[in-house]
N, C-alpha and C positions, 0 to 999 in steps of 0.2 A: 545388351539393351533389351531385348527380346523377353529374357527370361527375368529381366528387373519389370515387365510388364507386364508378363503372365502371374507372377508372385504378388503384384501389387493387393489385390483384392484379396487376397488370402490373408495380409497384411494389416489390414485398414484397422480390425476390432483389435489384437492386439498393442499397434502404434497408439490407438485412440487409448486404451487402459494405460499405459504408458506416462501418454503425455497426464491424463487426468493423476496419477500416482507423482509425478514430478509434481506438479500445482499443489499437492495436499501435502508431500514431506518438507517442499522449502518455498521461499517464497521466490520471485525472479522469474525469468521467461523460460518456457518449456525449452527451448531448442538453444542452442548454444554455437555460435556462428562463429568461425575465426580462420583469415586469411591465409592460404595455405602453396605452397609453390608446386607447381604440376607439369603435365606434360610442356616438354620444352619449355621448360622454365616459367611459364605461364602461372601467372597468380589466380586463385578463383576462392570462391567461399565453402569450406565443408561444412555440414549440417550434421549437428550428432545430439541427440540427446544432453541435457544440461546434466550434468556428475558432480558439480562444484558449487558450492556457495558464490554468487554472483559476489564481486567487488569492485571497487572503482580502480583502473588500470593505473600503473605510478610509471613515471615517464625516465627515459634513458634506456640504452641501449641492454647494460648488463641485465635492468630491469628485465627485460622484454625478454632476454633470453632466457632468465631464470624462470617468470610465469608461464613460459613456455614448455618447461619439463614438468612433468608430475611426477613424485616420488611417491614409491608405495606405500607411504603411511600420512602423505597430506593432507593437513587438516583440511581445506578446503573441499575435499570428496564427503558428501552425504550420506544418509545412513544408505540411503536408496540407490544413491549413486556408484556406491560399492559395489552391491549386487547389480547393477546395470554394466559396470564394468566386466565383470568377473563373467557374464554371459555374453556379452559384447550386445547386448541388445543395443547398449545406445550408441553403436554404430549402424544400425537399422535406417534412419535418415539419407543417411548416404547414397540410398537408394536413388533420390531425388539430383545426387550429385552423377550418379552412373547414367542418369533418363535424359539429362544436360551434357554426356559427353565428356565431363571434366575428369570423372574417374573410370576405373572398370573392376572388376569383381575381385579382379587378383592382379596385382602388380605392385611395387615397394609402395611402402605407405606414406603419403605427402605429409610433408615437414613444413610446421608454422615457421611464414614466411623470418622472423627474425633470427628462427634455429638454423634456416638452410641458407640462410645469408652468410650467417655466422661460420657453418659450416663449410660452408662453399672457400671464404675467405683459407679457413685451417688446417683443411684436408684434402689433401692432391686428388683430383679425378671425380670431385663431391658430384657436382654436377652431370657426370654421367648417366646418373640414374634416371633424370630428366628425360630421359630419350623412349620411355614407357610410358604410357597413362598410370597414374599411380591408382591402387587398389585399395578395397575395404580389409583385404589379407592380403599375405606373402609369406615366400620363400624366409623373411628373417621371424617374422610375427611365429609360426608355428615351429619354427627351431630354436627361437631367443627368446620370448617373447617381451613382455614388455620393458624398453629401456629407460631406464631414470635416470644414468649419472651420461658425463660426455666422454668415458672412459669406455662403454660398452659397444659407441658408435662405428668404433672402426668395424667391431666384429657384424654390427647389422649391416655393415656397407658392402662387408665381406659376403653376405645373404645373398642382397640387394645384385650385385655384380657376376654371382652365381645363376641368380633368376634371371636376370638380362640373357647373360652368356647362352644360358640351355632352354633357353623361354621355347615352348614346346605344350601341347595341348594334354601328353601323357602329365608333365610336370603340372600343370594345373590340378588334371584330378589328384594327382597326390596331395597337393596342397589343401583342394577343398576336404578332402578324405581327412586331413590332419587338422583343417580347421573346426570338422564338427569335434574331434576327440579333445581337443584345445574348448572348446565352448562346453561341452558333456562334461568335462573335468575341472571347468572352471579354473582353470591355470593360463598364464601367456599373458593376461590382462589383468592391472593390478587397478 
């Protein structure tokens, strides 16, 4: 939390260029809110940068699970939203989620609440992961990176359960150490 507030201010004129760049490629609200499952299973809101064409949400269960994945060629990602992905900038916001407590810098990354429900239901021990604050990166983020199908998920669970088990302050810097080369290469994040 420390260093999400020494970084703040460093921060401020890029997030600001940012948001005014979302407002002029699409239209809809700069930030993009959606219900997310967290430490000990606690629900809370992440904050990320908007990537998507805003739309009106269509109701049912499969619905929800399926708005929930983004596959790497979805229409609904923007011109701008692409590149925001591909930097991870618009997971920048997030900051706001780590200053709240709900996340931290590094730990598995929380899953919309209809995917981890889903999930919880289909795969034995899902909810273990719960037992961490979930992060802006991870142990599966920088070795997998981004998953689209629900075929990939055991192997980030695999990460996920990795990072728990050896959760240690050396594993951290390796992680951050791999998250700039992930961000520099623009790979991981589709």
């Amino acid at each position: 939390m420390v260093l999400s507030i020494a970084i703040l201010p460093f921060l401020i004129v890029p997030l600001a260029i940012t948001a005014l760049a979302i407002r002029i490629d699409s239209p809809g609200s700069i930030f993009f809110r959606q219900e997310r499952i967290g430490y000990r299973g606690r629900p809370f809101h992440v904050l990320k940068f908007r990537t998507m064409a805003e739309k009106k949400s269509r109701s049912g269960d499969v619905d929800l699970v399926n708005d929930a994945i983004t596959k790497d060629d979805d229409v609904r990602i923007t011109r701008l939203g692409r590149f925001l992905r591909q930097t991870r900038i618009d997971e920048l916001p997030q900051i706001y989620n780590i200053l709240r407590g709900d996340m931290s810098w590094i730990g598995p990354r929380p899953e919309a609440r209809p995917l981890s429900e889903w999930y919880e239901k289909e795969i034995p021990f899902y909810s273990y992961r719960h037992i961490v604050r979930p992060g802006i990166t991870g142990w599966a983020q920088v070795n997998q990176g981004h998953v689209a199908g629900i075929s990939e998920v055991h192997d980030k669970l695999r990460f996920d359960f990795y990072y728990i088990k050896n959760f240690s302050m050396w594993l951290d810097l390796v992680i951050l150490f791999k998250t700039v080369l992930v961000v520099i290469r623009g790979s991981g994040a589709k």
